[in-house]
N, C-alpha and C positions, 0 to 999 in steps of 0.2 A: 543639520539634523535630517532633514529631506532626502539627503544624499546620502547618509548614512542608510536610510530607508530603503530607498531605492536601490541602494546595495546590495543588504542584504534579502530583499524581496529577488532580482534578480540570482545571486546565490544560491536563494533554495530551489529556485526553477530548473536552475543548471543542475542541481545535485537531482532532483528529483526524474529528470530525464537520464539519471547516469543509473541511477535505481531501477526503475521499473526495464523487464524485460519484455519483447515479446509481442510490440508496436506492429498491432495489425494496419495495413495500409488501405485496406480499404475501408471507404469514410459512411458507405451506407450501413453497414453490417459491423462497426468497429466493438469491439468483443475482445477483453482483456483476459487471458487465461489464470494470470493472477500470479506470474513470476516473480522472484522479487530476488534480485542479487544478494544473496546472504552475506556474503566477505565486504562487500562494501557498505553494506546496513549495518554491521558490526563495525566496523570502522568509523562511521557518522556517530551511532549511538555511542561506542567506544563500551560494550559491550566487558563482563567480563566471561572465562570459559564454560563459567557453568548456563550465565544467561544465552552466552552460545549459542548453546546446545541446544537450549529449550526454545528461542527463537525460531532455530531452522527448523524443528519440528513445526513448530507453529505455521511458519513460511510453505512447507511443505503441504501442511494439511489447508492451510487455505488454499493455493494452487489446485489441490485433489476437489476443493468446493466451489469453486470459481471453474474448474471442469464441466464437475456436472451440471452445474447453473445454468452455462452456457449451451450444453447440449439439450437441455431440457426444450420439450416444446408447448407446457404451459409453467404460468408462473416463473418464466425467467428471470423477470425483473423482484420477484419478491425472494427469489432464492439469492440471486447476487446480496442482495441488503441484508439477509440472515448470515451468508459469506462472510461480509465485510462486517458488519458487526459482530460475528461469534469473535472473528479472529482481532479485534479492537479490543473484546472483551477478556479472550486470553494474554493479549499483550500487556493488557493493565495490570492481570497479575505478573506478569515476570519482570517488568521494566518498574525502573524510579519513575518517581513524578515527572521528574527533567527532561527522561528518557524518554517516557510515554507521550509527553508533554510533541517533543520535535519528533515521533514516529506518528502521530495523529494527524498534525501538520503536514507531514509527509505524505501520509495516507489523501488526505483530502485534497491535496492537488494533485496528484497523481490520476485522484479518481478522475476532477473535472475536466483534467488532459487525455485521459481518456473517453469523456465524453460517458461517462456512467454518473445517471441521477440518482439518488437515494429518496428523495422525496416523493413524496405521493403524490 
């Protein structure tokens, strides 16, 4: 069971580095613009054409807000968290529970490997 665990723990790691694009390399200023491989996000979720559609709108307009977040030079860190939660909040309406369920998951290590706190 342990193994199993550590499995799948390692698994989603992998997938979640094959997701995000856009790996700023440097570590003092590391700043996610907010890409997100749409074909292969639709492949994980198993997506059907109309959720699609509506995802990459969604993918799209987050990356547009995780832009300006980023360029912002107050309240950066509270614009990213309006970012990522608008666009958690649009997901839940387009995605299953199941769905929603592994893009959240996905979303939140994504975040932590990018080094973005949500917390106050």
């Amino acid at each position: 069971m342990k193994r199993l665990g550590l499995t799948l723990v390692a698994a989603l790691a992998f997938s979640v580095s094959m997701f995000a694009e856009g790996v700023n390399e440097n570590n003092n200023a590391q700043k996610w613009n907010g890409s997100i491989n749409k074909s292969k996000l639709t492949q994980y979720l198993n997506l059907s054409s109309t959720q699609h559609e509506k995802v990459a709108d969604i993918c799209d307009y987050f990356e547009q807000e995780m832009t300006r977040a980023n360029a912002s030079k107050t309240d950066n860190k509270e614009k990213v968290r309006k970012a990522v939660y608008g666009n958690l909040k649009l997901m839940r309406k387009t995605l299953s529970a199941e769905q929603y369920a592994k893009y959240a998951a996905l979303m939140n290590i994504t975040l932590q490997n990018k080094g973005i706190e949500l917390n106050k």
